[in-house]
N, C-alpha and C positions, 0 to 999 in steps of 0.2 A: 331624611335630612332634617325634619325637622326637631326630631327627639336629639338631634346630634346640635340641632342651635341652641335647644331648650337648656343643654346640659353644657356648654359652653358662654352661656349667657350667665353662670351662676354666679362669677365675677361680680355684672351689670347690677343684679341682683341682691349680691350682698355687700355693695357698695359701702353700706353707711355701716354697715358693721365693720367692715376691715378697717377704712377711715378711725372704729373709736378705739380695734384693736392696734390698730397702726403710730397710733397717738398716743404717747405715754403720760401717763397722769403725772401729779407732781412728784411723789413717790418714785417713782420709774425714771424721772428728766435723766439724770446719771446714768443709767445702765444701757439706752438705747437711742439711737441717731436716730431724731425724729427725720431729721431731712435726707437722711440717706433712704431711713422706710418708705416714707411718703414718694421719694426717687423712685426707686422699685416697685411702690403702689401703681405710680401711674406707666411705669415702663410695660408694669403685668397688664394693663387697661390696655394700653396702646396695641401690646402684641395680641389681646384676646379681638379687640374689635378689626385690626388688620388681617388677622387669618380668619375671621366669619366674614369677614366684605368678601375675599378674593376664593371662597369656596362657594358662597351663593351665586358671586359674578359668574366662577367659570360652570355654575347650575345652570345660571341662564344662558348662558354662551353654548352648552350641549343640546339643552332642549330646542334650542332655539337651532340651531344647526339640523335636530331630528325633524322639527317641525318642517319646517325649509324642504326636507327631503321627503315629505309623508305628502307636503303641497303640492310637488313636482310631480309624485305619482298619482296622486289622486288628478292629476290634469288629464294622465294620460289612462287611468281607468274610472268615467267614472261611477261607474253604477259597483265599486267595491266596496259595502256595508261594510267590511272589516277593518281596510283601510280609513274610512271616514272615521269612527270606532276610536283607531287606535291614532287620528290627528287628532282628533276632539279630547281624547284622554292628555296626549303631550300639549296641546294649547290650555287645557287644566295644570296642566303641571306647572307649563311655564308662568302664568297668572301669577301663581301661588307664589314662584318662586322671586316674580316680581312686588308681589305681598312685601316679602319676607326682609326683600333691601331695603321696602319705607319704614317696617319694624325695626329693621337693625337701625336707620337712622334715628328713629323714637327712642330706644333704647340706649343708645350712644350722647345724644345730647343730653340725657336725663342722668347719665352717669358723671360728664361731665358738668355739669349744673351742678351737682353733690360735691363733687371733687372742688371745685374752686369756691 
């Protein structure tokens, strides 16, 4: 998941380039709607940060559901080293994926900070 934010954040990332790509010099004012690019700059921003919220949400919303269900059995065994094993690995996961929504907030207002 995370090579999949990495590569979807490339947007966030090349923010200020697109911005000077986006922006036509004097030369160019004639051939290109700046306000329509810059429409579409930020419409691309909006759709890129709304489907990385609602794919990390529904990360957390899964693990978070496994976990739930690994705590429920581990109640009822608990001397199972496997089981514990593999809560401990999905409560690492979930963490991470909780990381990963305060990233995407860092990342989202630092784009919009450029943009305006």
């Amino acid at each position: 998941i995370q090579e999949l934010l990495r590569v979807m954040r490339t947007i966030d990332d090349r923010i200020v380039h697109e911005l000077n790509t986006t922006i036509p010099t004097a030369s160019f004012v004639g051939k290109v709607d700046p306000g329509q690019t810059c429409k579409e700059l930020y419409e691309s921003l909006m759709d890129a940060h709304t489907s990385r919220e609602r794919i990390i949400k529904n990360c957390i919303s899964q693990t978070s559901a496994v976990v739930k269900t690994l705590k429920e059995e581990r109640e009822k065994a608990d001397e199972d080293v496997a089981l514990l094993k593999q809560l401990r690995k999905e409560q690492t996961k979930l963490k991470l994926m909780q990381s990963e929504l305060n990233v995407e907030e860092v990342v989202n207002d630092r784009s919009w900070k450029v943009l305006s």
